[in-house]
C-alpha positions in Angstrom: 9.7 -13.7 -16.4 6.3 -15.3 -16.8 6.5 -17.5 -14.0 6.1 -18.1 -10.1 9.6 -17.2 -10.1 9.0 -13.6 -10.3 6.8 -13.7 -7.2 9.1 -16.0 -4.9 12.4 -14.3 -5.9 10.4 -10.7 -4.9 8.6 -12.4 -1.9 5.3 -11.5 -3.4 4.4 -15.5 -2.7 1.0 -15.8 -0.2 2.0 -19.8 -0.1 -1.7 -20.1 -1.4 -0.3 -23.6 -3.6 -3.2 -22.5 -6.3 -0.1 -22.1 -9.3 0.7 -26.0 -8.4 -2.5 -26.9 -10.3 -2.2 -24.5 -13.0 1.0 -26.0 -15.1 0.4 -28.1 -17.3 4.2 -29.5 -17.3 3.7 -30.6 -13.2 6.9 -28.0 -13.2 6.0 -26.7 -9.8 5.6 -28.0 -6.4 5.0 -26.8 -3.2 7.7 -27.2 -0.4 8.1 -25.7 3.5 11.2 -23.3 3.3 11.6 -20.7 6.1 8.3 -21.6 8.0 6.3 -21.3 4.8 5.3 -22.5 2.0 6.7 -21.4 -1.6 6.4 -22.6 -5.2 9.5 -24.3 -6.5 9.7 -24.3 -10.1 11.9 -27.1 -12.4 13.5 -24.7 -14.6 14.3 -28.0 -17.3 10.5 -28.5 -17.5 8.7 -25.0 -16.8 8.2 -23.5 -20.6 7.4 -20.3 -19.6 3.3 -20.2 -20.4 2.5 -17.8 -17.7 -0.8 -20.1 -16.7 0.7 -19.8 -12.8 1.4 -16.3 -12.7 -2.3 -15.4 -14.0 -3.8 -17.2 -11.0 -1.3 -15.6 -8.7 -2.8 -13.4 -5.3 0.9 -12.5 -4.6 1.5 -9.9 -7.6 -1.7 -8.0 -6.5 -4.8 -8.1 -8.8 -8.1 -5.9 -9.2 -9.8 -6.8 -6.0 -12.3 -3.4 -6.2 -12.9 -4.4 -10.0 -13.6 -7.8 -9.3 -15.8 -7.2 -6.4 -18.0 -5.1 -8.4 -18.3 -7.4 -11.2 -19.4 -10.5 -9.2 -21.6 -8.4 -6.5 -23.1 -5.4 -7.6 -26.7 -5.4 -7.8 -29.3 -3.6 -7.3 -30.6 -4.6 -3.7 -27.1 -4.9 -2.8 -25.7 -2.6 0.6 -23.1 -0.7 1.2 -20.1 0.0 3.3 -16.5 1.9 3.0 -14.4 -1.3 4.8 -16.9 -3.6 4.4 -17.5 -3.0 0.3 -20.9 -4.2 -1.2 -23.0 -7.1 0.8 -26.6 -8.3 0.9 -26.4 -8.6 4.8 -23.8 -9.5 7.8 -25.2 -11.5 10.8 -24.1 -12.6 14.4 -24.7 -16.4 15.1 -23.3 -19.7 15.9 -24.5 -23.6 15.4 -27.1 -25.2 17.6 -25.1 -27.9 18.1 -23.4 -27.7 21.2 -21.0 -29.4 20.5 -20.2 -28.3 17.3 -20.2 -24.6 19.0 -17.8 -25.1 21.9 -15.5 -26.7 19.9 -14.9 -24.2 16.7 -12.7 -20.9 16.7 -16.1 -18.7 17.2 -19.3 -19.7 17.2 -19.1 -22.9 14.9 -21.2 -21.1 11.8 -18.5 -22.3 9.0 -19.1 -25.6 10.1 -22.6 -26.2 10.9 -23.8 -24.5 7.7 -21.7 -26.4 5.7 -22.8 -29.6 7.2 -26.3 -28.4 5.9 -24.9 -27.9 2.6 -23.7 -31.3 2.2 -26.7 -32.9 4.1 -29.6 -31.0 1.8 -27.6 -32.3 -1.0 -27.0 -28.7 -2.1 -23.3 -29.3 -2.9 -21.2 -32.4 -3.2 -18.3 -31.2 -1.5 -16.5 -28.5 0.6 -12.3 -28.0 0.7 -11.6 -27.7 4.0 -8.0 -28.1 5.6 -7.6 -30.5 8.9 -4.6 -31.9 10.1 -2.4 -35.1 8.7 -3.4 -38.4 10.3 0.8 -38.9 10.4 1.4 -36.2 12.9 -1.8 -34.3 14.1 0.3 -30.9 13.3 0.8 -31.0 9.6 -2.4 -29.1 7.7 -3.4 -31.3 5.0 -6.9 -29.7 2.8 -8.9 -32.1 1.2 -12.9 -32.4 -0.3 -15.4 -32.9 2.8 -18.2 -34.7 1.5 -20.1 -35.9 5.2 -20.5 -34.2 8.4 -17.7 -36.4 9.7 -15.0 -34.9 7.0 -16.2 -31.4 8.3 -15.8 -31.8 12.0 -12.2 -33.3 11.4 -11.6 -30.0 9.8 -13.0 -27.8 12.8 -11.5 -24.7 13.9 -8.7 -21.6 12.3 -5.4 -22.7 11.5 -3.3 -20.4 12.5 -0.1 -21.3 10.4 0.5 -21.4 6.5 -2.1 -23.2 4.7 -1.6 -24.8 0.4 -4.7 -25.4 -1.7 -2.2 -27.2 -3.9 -4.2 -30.2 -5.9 -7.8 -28.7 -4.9 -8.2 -27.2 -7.8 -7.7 -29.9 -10.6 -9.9 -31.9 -8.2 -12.6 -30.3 -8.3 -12.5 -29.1 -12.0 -12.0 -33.1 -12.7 -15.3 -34.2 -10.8 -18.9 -33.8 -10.9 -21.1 -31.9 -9.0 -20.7 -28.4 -6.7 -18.1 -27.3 -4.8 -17.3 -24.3 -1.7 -13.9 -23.6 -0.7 -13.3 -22.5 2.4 -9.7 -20.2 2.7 -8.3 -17.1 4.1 -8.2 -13.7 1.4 -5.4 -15.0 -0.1 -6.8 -18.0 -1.3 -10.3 -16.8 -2.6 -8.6 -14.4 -4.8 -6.3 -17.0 -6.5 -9.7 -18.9 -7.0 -11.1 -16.0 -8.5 -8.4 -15.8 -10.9 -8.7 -19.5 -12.2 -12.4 -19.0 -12.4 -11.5 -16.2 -14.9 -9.6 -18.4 -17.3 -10.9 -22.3 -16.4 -14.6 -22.6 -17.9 -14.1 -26.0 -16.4 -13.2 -25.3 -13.0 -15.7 -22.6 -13.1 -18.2 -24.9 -13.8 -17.9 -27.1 -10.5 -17.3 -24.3 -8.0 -20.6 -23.3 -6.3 -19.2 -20.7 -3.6 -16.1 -19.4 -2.4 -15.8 -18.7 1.5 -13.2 -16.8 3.5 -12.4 -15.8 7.3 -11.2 -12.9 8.3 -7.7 -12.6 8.1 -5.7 -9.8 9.9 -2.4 -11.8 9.0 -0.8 -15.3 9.4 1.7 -17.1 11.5 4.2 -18.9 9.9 5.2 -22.5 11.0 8.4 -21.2 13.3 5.5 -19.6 15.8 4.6 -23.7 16.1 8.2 -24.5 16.6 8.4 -22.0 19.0 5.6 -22.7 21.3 6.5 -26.7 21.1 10.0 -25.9 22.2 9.0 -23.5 25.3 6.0 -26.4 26.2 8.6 -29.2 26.4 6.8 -30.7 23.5 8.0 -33.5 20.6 6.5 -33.0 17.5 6.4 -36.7 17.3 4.4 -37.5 20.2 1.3 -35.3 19.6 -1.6 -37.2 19.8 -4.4 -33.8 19.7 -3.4 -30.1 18.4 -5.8 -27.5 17.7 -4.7 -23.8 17.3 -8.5 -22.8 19.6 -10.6 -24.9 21.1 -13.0 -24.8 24.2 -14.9 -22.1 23.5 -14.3 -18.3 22.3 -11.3 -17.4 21.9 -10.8 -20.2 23.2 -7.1 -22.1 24.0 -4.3 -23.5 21.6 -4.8 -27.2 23.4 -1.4 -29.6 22.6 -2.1 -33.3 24.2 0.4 -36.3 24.6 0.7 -39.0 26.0 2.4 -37.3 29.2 1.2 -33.8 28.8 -2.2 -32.0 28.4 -1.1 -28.4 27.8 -3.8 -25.4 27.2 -1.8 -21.9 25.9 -4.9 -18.7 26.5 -4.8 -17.5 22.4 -3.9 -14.4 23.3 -0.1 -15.7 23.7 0.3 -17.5 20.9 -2.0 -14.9 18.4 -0.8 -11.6 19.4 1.8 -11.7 21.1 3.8 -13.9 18.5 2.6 -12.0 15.3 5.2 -9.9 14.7 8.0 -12.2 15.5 6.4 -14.7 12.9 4.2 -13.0 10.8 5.1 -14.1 7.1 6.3 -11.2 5.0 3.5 -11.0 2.2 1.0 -10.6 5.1 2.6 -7.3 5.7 1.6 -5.9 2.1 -2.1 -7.8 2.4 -4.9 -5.2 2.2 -7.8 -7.4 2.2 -8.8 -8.2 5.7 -12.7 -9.5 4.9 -12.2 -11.4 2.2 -13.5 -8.9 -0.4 -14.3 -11.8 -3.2 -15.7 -14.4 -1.0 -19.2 -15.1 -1.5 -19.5 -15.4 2.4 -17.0 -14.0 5.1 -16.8 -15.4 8.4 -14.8 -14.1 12.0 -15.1 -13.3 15.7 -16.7 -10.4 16.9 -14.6 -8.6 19.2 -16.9 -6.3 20.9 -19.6 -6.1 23.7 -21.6 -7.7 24.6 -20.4 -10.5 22.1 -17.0 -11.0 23.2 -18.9 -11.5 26.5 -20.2 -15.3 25.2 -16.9 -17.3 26.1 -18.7 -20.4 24.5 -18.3 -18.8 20.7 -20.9 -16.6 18.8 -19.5 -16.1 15.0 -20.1 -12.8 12.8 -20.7 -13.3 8.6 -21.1 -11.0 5.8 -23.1 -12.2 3.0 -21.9 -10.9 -0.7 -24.3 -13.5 -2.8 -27.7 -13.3 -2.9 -28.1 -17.5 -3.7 -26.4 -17.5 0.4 -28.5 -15.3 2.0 -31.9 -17.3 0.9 -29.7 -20.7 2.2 -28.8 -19.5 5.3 -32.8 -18.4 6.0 -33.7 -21.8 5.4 -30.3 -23.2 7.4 -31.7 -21.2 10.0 -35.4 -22.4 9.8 -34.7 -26.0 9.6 -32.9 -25.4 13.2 -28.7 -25.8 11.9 -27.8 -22.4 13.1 -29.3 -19.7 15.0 -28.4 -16.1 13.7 -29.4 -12.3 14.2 -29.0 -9.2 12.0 -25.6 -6.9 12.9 -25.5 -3.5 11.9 -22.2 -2.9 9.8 -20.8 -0.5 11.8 -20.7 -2.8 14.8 -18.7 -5.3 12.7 -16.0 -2.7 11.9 -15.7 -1.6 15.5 -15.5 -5.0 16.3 -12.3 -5.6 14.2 -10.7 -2.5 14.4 -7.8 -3.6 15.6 -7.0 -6.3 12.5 -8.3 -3.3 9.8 -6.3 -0.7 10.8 -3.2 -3.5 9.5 -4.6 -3.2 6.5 -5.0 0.2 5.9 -2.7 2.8 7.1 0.3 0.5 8.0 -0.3 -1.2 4.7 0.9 1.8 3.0 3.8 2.4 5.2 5.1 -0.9 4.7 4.8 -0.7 0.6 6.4 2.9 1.1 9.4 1.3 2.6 9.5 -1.6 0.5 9.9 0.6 -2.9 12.1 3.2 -1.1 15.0 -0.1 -0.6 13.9 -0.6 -4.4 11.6 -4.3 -3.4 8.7 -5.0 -5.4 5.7 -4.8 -3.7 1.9 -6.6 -4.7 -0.4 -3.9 -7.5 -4.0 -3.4 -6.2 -6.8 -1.1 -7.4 -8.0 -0.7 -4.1 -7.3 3.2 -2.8 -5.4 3.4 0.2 -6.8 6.7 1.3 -5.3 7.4 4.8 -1.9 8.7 4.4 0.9 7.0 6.8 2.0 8.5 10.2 5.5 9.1 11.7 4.3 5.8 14.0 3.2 3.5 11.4 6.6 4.1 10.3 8.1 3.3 13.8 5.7 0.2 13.8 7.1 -0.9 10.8 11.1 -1.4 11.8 9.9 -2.8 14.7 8.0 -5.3 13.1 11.6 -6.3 10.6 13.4 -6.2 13.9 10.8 -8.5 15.7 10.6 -10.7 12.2 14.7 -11.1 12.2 14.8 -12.5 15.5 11.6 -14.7 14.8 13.8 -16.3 12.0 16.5 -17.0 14.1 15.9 -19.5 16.8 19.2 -18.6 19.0 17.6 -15.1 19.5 14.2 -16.3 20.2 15.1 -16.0 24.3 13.9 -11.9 23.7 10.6 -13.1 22.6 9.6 -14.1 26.3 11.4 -11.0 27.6 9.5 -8.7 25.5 6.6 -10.4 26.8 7.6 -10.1 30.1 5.1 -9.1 33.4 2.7 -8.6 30.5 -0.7 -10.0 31.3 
């Protein structure tokens, strides 16, 4: 099997969209199934090329390899989680506005803006929400400061770069795209077959990802907030600072849920499979990685102060002068500080990782081929963790059962 096929009927499929672009026969769309996205393939038209599978994240890929390829240099640092960078820094915009009303800090945003604005690219894919319905994610080419700010803040719920690619391989000038893990390694995979694409595609930029929710966690949360998907008129998964609260406006209602309750204590119950068997947490082949920091005296700064790690030489000298010309203000972090700081989201990606792809290939499931060396051997409680988390995901996908996910939740703070 040579197709998407083999990664949706394994559930290998990230719902990255990045195979849409790739056929050549327009065999393969992108539809919602489940509360995520998947690949549907027209057996009458697909021939079989294998273009899609190539660029797919879901099957695994090379990710040490790669990383060493596109950032090994001499000047270049080093760190076990972190992997080869230039230099990581804590920041955020010096617009206020801009700041308060980001996921952390408002860096992604503000330094893009200075990107478009110094004429440095043409264009940035970033993913804001449909005009139709204010809840639908919709990813599209920002080309003013306007099309960036629409686009402000994590999305917290399955995102498709489905289209973005032929776009930008079918216009002039530079391009960044802005994804999670996922996403940036599909990229990298088309850049390694499509000189043309290649050409127009100027950086690649992820946030951290410690996993996904998929779109039942929405569901779920509108339901228990009395809330009509039809009558939305504002949504943003965090706003008003760091962390910041999932805000949900109508024309009756004005509701603010602290992240904590929809972020972690949902992600289990609605974490999409494939994010269970993910073991890139920093975006190993972005050319820029942006997240919180979760740590003293950072987490301290409820406005929103962001944390980046710079792989590409050609970024670090922009964001010197993006911090000279007064865009964003930023400070060196020491690498160990970073790691502390996301502790919690790495150790997902390490030990548990392994447990999970244990159990998968012990029920005889496929399960993603990396080159990256899982070197901590599962415990007896990663094991635990991992029925849990099935039993948790069964009742996520079955909305007659979600009454135990507020009595789990109970009396807890």
């Amino acid at each position: 099997m040579k197709s998407v096929r083999y990664t949706t009927q394994n559930a290998l499929c990230t719902g990255c969209g990045i195979c849409e672009d790739m056929c050549a026969k327009n065999a393969i769309s992108i539809n919602r199934s489940n509360g995520v996205n998947i690949p549907i393939v027209d057996e009458s038209t697909c021939v079989n090329c294998g273009r899609c599978l190539k660029v797919c994240p879901g099957i695994g890929g090379n990710l040490e390899n790669s990383r060493k390829q596109l950032f090994e240099i001499d000047s270049v640092k080093h760190d076990k989680l972190i992997g080869p960078y230039t230099s990581i820094y804590s920041g955020y915009s010096r617009d206020d506005e801009i700041r308060l009303h980001s996921a952390s800090g408002g860096v992604i945003s503000q330094f893009l803006i200075y990107l478009l604005e110094q004429k440095i690219i043409d264009g940035a894919v970033v993913t804001g929400f449909s005009k139709d319905d204010n809840i639908t994610p919709v990813s599209y080419i920002a080309r003013c400061k306007e099309d960036v700010l629409n686009a402000k803040s994590t999305k917290y719920c399955p995102v498709s770069l489905n289209k973005i690619g032929n776009e930008i391989a079918n216009s002039e000038g530079k391009y960044v795209i802005v994804g999670i893990p996922c996403h940036i390694q599909g990229f990298r995979k088309r850049s390694a077959i499509d000189k043309k694409f290649k050409e127009h595609l100027f950086g690649l930029f992820s946030v951290y990802c410690s996993s996904n929710r998929n779109f039942n966690a929405q569901d779920f949360l509108f339901k228990k907030y009395g809330v009509m998907k039809t009558g939305i008129s504002y949504f943003a998964y965090r706003d008003n600072g760091c962390l910041g609260n999932m805000v949900i406006n109508t024309g009756e209602k004005n509701i603010s849920v602290p992240f904590i309750n929809y972020y972690g204590r949902l992600r289990s119950f609605f974490k999409p499979h494939r994010c269970s068997l993910c073991v890139d947490h920093y975006g190993m082949l972005a050319d820029v990685s942006f997240g919180d920091l979760h740590i003293h005296p950072y987490s301290n700064d409820k406005v929103g102060i962001s944390s980046w790690i710079v792989r590409n030489p050609v970024f670090e000298e922009l964001f010197k002068k993006a911090s000279d010309e007064g865009y964003i203000k930023m400070d060196p972090l020491e690498p160990h500080v970073l790691n502390e700081s996301q502790k919690e989201m790495l150790y997902p990606k390490k030990r548990r990782v392994r447990a999970q792809m244990n159990w998968d290939r012990f029920f005889g499931h496929k399960v993603p081929e990396y080159d990256v060396v899982l070197d901590e051997k599962p415990r007896l409680k990663d094991y635990i963790t991992v029925v849990v988390a099935k039993m948790q995901a069964f009742v996520g996908r079955h909305k007659s059962l979600w009454f135990l996910i507020d009595l789990s939740n109970k009396g807890r703070k």
